[in-house]
C-alpha positions in Angstrom: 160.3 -80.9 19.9 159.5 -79.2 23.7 159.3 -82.9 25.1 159.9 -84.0 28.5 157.8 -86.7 30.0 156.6 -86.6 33.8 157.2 -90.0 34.8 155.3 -91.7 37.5 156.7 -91.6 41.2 156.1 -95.4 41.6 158.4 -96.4 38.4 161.0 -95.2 39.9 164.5 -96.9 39.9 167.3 -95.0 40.6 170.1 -97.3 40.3 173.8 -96.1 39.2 174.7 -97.8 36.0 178.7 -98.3 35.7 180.6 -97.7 32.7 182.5 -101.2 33.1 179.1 -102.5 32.7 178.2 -101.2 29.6 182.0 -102.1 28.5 181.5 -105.5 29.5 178.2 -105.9 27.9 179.3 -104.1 24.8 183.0 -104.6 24.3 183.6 -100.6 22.5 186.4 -99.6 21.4 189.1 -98.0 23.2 188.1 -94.6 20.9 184.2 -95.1 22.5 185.7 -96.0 26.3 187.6 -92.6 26.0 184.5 -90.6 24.4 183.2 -92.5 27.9 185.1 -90.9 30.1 185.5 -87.7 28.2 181.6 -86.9 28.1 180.2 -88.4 30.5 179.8 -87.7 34.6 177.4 -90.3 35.6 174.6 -92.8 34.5 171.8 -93.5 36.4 168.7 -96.2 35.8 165.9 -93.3 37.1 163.0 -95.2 35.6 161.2 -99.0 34.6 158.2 -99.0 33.1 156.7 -102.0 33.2 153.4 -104.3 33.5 154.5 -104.2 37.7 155.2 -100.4 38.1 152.6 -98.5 35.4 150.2 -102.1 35.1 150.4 -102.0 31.2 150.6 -105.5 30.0 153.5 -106.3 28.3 153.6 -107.0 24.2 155.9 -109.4 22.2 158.1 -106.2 21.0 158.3 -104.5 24.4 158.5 -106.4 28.0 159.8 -103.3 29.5 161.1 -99.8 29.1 164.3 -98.2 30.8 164.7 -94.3 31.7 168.4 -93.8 31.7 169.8 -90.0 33.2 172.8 -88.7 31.8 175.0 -86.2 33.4 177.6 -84.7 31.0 180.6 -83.0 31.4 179.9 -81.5 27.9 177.1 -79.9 26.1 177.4 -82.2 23.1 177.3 -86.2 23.4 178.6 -88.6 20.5 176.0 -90.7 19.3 177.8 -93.7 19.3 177.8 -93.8 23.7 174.2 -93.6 23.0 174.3 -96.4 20.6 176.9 -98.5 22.7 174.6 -98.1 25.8 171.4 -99.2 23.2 173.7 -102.2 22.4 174.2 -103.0 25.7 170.9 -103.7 27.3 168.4 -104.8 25.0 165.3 -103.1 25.8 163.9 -99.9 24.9 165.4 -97.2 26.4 164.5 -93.6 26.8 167.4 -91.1 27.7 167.8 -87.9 29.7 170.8 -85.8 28.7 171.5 -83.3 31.9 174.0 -80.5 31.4 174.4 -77.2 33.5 170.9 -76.8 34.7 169.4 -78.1 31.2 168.0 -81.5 30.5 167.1 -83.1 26.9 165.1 -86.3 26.1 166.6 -88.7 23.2 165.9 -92.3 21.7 166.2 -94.1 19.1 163.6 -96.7 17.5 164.4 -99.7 18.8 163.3 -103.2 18.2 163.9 -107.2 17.7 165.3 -108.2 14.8 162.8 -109.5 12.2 164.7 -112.7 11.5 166.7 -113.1 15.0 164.6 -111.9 18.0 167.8 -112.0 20.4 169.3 -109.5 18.2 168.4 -105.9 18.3 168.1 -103.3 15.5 168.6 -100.0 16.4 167.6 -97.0 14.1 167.6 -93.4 13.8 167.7 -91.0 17.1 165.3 -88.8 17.4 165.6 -85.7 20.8 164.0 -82.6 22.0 165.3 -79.2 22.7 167.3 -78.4 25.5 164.9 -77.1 28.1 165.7 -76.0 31.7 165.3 -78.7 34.1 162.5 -77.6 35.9 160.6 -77.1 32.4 156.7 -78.8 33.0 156.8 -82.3 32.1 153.8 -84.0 30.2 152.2 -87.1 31.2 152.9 -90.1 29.8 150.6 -91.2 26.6 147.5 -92.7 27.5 147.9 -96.9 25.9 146.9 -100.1 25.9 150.0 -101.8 26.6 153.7 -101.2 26.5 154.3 -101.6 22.8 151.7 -98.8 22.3 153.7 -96.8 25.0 156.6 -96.8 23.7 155.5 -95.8 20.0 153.8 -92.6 21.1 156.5 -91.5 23.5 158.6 -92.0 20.8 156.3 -90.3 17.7 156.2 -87.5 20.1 160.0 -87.2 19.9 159.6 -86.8 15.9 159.7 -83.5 14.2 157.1 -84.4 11.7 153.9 -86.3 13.0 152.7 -88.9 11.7 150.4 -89.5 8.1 146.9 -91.2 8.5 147.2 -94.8 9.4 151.5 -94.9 8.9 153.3 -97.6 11.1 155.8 -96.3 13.2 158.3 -98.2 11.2 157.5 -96.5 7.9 157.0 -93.4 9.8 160.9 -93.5 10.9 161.9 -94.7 7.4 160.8 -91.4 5.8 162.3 -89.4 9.1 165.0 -90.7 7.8 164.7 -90.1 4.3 163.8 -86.5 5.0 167.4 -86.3 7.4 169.3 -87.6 4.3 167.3 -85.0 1.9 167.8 -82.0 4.0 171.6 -82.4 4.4 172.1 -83.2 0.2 169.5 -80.0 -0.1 172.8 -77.9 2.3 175.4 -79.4 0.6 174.2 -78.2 -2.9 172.8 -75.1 -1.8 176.6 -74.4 -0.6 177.5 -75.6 -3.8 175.5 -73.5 -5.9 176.9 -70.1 -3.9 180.6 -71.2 -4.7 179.7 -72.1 -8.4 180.9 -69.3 -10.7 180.1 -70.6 -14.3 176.7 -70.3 -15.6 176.0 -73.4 -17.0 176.4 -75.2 -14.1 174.4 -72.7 -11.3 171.4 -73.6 -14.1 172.0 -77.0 -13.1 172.5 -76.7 -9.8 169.7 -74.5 -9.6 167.6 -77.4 -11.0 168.7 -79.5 -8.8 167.8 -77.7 -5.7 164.4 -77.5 -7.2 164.1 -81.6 -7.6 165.3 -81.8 -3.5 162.6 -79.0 -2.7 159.6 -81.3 -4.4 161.4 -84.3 -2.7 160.9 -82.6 0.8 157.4 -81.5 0.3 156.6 -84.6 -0.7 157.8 -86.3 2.6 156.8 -83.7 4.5 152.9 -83.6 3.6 
């Protein structure tokens, strides 16, 4: 998805957010403190969008939403920083990955738990393309408050949109489902090119079909 969202001048925070912060909030591992410092240049808080800097009024799920910047010292980023960071502070939080002239927008559905609300669930990511940094930006969703906000910014991260009436909840249930699908559909296509015997490219073959349907199915 070609997304990059123009964010209002008057939300902005700019704030450099340490790494001992995050550790201290977090407690990683040593193995996530040196992906740390091996990936990452800097983190800065560019953005809060909240019922004082966009006058949405806030909702019981989401009081506020944070804009994090992320300047890499490589092209690829390990999840798991992302998910430490998410971990961390416990608000929604949209991220901009900045590398070599090139900027990306990534999140994850993020929400209270169900049966603890000072606990945090935090699902699948979902991220644009890599676009040059001085790609047009679009405007932020039109909502009613910040909970509607923050589900349309983040449907418009999705590579699928959304069926008639589907929650955002079951809509990232069947991303998901469609992630898992697609990589069993690789791994038995590879299969199915290394298989010599008869028989089992038949069955393989058969196989593949069954994960095709599957796909459709979630796709449509």
């Amino acid at each position: 998805m070609l997304v990059l969202f123009d964010y209002p001048k008057q939300a902005a925070y700019d704030k450099v957010l340490p790494k001992n912060k995050i550790y201290e909030l977090a407690k990683p591992s040593r193995a996530i403190r040196d992906r740390f410092a091996a990936q990452i240049e800097k983190i800065v808080w560019k953005f809060v969008l909240s019922s004082d800097t966009i006058n949405l009024p806030v909702s019981k799920s989401v009081e506020e939403i944070a804009v994090f910047e992320i300047s890499l010292k490589t092209r690829d980023l390990d999840e798991n920083i992302l998910l430490t960071i998410d971990r961390a502070i416990r608000i929604p939080i949209f991220y901009l990955l900045t590398f070599e002239r090139q900027v990306k927008s990534i999140a994850a559905y993020k929400r209270p738990n169900e049966a603890d609300s000072s606990k945090w669930v935090v699902d699948a990511y979902f991220e644009s393309a890599w676009l040059p940094t001085d790609a047009k930006r679009s405007a932020l969703p039109v909502a009613l408050d910040l909970a509607g906000l923050y589900e349309q910014m983040l449907r418009r991260l999705m590579p699928e949109p959304p069926r008639t009436g589907e929650t955002l909840k079951v809509q990232v249930e069947r991303q998901v489902q469609i992630r898992s699908t697609q990589a069993e559909f690789r791994k038995m296509e590879a299969r199915l090119q290394k298989e010599k015997q008869f028989n089992r490219k038949v069955e393989l073959s058969a196989q593949l079909r069954s994960l095709k349907n599957e796909l459709e199915a979630l796709d449509s």
